[in-house]
N, C-alpha and C positions, 0 to 999 in steps of 0.2 A: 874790199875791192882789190885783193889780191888777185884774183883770179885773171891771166894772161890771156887776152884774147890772138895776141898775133903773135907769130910766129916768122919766122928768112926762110924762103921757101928755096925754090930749086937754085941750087949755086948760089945763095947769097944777092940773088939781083930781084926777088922779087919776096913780095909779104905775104903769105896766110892767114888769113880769119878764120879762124875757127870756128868761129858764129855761123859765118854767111857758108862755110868750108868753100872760099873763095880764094886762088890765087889775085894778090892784086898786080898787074904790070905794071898801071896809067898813074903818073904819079898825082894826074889830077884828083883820081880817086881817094888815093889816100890824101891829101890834102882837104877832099872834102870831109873824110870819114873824121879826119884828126879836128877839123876846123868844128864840126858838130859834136864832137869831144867836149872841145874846150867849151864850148856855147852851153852845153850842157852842165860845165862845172860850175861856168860864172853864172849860170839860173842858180845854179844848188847855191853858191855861196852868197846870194844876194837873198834868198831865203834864208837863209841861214841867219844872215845881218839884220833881216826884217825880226824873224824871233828873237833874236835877241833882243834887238829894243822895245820889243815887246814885253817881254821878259822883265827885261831892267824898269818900265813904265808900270807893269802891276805888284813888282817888288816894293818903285816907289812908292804907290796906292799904299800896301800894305802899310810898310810904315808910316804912313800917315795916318791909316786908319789903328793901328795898335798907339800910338799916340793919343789920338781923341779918346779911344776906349781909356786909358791912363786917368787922360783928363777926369773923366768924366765920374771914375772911381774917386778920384780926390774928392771932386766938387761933393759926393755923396758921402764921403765921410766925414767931409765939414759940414754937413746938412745934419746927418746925426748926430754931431758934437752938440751943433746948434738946438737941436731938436732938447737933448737931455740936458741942455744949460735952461729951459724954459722957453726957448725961445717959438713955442709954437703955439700959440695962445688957441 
């Protein structure tokens, strides 16, 4: 996101987009142009916030699930222990 879209246009009193290759005068317009800027960021960064907790919620999962797998190896080689002590009539 380096890439500059505006630039001080004639004498320093007005902005160029590059984009639109629009002198802007109206400062309304750039306020709107800046204001849908930022509106733009705070989407990207609340997606952003959403991945992640997303993220962090299937990380949880995992760990939970590499857990039970653990588990579940033990319990099976106590099952074999058991098995080779007689225990399986």
């Amino acid at each position: 996101m380096s890439e500059q879209r505006y630039t001080v246009g004639l004498q320093s009193k007005t902005i160029f987009d590059m984009k639109t290759e629009l002198y802007l005068f109206d400062n309304k317009i750039i306020c709107e142009l800046l204001n849908a800027q930022n509106s733009l960021i705070c989407e990207q960064q609340a997606t952003i916030n959403e991945l992640k907790a997303k993220l962090k919620e299937k990380e949880e999962d995992e760990k939970l699930y590499a857990n039970e797998i653990l588990e579940l190896r033990e319990t099976n080689k106590e099952f074999i222990k058991f098995k080779e002590l007689g225990g399986d009539y």
